[in-house]
C-alpha positions in Angstrom: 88.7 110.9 22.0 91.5 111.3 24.7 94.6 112.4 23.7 96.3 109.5 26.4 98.8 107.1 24.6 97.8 108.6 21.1 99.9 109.4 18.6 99.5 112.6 17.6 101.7 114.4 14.5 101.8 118.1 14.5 103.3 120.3 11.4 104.6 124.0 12.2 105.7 123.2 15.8 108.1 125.3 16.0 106.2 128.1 17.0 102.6 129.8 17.7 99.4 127.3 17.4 101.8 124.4 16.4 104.0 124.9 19.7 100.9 125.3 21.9 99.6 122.4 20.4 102.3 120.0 21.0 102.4 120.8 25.0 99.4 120.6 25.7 99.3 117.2 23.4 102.3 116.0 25.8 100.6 117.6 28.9 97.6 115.2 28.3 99.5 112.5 27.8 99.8 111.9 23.8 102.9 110.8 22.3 103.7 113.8 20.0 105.6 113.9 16.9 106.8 117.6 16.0 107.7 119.2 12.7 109.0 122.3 11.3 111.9 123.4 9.2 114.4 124.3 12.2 115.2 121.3 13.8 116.7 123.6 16.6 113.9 125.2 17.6 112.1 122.0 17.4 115.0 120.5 20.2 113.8 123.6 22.5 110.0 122.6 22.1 110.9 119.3 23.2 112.7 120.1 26.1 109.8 121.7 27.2 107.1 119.4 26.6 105.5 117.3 30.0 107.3 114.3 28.5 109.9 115.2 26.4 111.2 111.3 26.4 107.8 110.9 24.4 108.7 113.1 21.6 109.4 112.6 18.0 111.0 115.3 16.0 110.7 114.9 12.4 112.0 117.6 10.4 109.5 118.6 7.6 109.7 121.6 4.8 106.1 121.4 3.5 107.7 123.0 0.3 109.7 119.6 -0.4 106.9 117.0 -1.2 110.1 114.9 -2.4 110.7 114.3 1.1 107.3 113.4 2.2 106.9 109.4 1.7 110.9 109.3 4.1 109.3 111.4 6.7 106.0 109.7 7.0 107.7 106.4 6.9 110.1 107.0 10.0 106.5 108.5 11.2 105.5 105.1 11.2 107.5 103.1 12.2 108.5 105.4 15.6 104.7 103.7 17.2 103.5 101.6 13.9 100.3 103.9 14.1 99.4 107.2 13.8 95.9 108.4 15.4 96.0 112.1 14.7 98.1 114.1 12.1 97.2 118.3 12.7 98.3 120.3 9.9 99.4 123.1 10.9 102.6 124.5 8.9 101.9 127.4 6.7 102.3 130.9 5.7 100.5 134.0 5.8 100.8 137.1 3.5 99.9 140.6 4.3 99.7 143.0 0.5 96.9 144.4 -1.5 96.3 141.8 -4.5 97.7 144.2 -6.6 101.0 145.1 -5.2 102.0 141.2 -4.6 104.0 139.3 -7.3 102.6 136.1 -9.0 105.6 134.1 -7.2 104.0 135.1 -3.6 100.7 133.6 -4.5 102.2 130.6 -5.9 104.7 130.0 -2.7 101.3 130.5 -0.4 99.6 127.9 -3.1 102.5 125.6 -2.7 103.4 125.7 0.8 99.3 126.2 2.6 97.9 124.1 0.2 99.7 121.6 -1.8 102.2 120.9 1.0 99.3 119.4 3.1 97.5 118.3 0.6 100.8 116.1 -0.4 101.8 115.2 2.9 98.0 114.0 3.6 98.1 111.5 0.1 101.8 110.5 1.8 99.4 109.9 5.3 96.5 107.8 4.1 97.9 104.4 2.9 98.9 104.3 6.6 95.9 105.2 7.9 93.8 102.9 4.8 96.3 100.0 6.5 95.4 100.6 10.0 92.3 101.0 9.6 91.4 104.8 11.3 93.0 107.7 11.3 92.2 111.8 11.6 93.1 115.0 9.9 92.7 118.2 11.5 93.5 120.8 9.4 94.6 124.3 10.5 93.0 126.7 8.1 91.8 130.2 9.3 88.6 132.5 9.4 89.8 133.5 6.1 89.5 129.9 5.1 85.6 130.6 5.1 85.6 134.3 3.8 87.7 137.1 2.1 89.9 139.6 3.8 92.0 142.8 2.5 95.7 142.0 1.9 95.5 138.1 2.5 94.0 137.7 -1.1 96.7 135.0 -1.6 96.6 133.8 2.1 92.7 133.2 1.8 92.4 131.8 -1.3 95.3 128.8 0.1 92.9 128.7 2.7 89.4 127.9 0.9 91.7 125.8 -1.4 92.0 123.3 1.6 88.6 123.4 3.0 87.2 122.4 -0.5 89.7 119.3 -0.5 89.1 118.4 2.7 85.2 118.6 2.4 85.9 116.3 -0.9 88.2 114.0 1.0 85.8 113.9 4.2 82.8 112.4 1.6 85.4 110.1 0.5 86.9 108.2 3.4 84.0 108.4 6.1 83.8 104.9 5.6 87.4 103.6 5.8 86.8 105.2 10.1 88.8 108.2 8.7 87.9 111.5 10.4 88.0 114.9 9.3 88.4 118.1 11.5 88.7 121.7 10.1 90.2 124.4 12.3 89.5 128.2 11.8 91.5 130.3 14.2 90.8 134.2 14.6 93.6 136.2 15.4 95.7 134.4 18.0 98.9 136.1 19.2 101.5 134.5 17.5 104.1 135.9 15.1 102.4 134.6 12.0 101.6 138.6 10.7 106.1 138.8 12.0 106.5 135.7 9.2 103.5 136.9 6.7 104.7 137.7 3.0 104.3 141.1 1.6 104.0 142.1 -2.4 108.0 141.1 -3.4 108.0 138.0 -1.3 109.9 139.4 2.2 108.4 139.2 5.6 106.9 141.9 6.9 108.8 142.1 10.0 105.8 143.4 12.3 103.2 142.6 14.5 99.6 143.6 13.5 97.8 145.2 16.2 94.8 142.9 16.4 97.0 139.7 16.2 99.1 141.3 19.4 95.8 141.3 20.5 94.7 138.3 19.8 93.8 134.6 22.0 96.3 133.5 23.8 97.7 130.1 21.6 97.8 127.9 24.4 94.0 129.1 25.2 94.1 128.4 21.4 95.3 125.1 21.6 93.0 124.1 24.3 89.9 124.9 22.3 91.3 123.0 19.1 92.1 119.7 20.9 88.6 120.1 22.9 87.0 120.2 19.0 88.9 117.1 17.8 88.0 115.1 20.8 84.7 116.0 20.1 84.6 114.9 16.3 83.5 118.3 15.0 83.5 118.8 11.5 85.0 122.6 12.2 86.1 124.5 15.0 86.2 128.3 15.1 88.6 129.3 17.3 89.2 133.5 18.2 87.6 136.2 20.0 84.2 138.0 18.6 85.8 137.5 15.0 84.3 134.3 15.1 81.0 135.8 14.3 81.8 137.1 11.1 81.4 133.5 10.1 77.6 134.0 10.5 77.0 137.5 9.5 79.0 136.5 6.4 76.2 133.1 6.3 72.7 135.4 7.0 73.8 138.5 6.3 76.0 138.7 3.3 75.8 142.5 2.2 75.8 144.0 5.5 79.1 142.0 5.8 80.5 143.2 3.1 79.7 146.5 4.4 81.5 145.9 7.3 84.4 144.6 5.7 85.1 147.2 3.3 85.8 149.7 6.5 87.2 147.1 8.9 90.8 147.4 10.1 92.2 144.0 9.7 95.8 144.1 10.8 
C-alpha cells in the first residue's frame, strides 16, 4: 500500500502516536482525517501537517458511541471512501489492581475497548459498501501480556486483540484488512494522562516512557507495517522481545517480570 491519495482516519490525534501518525500520513501524501476530544489542539496538528488544506478534523469522544454513526457519516462523505481508519484514542492507567476503583476499570473498558469496538461496527457498512477497507488497531505490548499497575490498561488491551482476531476471520473475504499495533514504550505523555486507583491522572512521566522511541520514529514503523499487510507490528526498543520470551519461555518471563521496573 502507499499512503498517496488515501484516505486515512486517525483517532487520538491530538497528541503522541496519533499526532506523529497524522504527519507523517500528510507528509506521504494521504488525505488525513484527525480526531480527538479538543478540537483546538486538533487545529494546531493541522497547521502543521505537509498539507494542512488536505485535512479533516472530526471531533470524536470515544466515550460517546451516540455520536458515532454523525461522525462517520461526515467521514464519508468528506472523500466518499475511506482506505484506512487507525485506532488510536485511548487511555492508560498506572495502580496496583487493588488500590484502583471498579469505575477506573470500567472507564478503561469503555473508552480502549468498546469505544473502538463501536466506532469500527459504525465503520464497516462503509467499508461492506465500498467494497475494501483496513483497521489498524493501536493496542500495546501489554495487549499480548500482563504488566504491574496496568491490570485495567492490559486487560482493555487483550479485549481488542481477541475482537479483532474474531473480526479478521470474519471479513477476510469482503477485501477487509486487519493490522494490530503493539507499541513499547514510546515517549509520549500517555503515563502524564494514565489513571491511577480513584480515577485522576497521574501527572508524571515514567522514567522508561521518557525514555522511550521517539513517536515519529514510532509512526514510521507503524505505517511501514500497514503498507506491508502485517497481521501485527511490535513497535519499541528491546521490550519488544518480551513478546517471545513470554511465547518460549513462559516461567522465566514471569520471573523476570515480577522484579522488573515498569514505569
Amino acid at each position: 500500500m502507499s499512503f498517496k491519495d488515501k484516505v486515512v482516519w486517525v483517532t487520538g490525534a491530538s497528541s503522541g502516536i496519533g499526532e506523529a501518525l497524522a504527519y507523517e500520513l500528510s507528509k506521504q501524501g494521504a488525505l488525513v482525517i484527525v480526531s480527538a476530544r479538543r478540537t483546538q489542539e486538533l487545529e494546531r496538528v493541522k497547521s502543521q501537517c505537509a498539507m494542512p488544506e488536505k485535512v479533516l478534523i472530526a471531533a470524536l469522544d470515544l466515550g460517546q458511541p451516540k455520536d458515532f454513526s454523525a461522525v462517520v457519516n461526515a467521514v464519508w462523505q468528506w472523500q466518499s471512501k475511506l482506505d484506512l481508519i487507525i485506532h488510536n484514542g485511548g487511555i492508560s492507567q498506572r495502580s496496583m489492581a487493588k488500590d484502583t476503583e471498579l469505575e477506573v476499570d470500567r472507564k478503561l473498558i469503555e473508552i480502549n475497548y468498546l469505544g473502538t469496538v463501536g466506532l469500527t461496527k459504525a465503520i464497516l457498512p462503509y467499508y461492506f459498501r465500498q467494497g475494501y477497507g483496513h483497521f489498524a488497531v493501536v493496542t500495546s505490548l501489554v495487549g499480548k501480556f500482563g504488566s504491574p499497575l496496568r491490570s485495567g490498561y492490559a486487560g482493555s488491551k487483550h479485549a481488542l486483540h481477541g475482537f479483532f482476531d474474531s473480526l479478521r476471520a470474519e471479513v477476510f473475504k469482503d477485501n477487509i484488512g486487519i493490522t494490530m499495533v503493539c507499541p513499547g514504550f514510546i515517549r509520549t505523555n500517555i503515563s502524564m494522562n494514565a489513571l491511577v486507583g480513584d480515577g485522576r491522572a497521574q501527572n508524571s512521566m515514567d522514567e522508561k516512557t521518557d525514555k522511550g522511541l521517539d513517536p515519529n520514529v514510532c509512526a514510521q514503523r507503524i505505517l511501514k507495517g500497514i503498507a506491508k499487510g502485517k497481521q501485527e507490528v511490535l513497535v519499541g526498543k528491546k521490550e519488544i522481545y518480551a513478546v517471545y520470551l513470554k511465547r518460549f519461555f513462559p516461567s522465566l518471563f514471569a520471573s523476570i517480570l515480577n522484579k522488573a521496573k515498569v514505569t
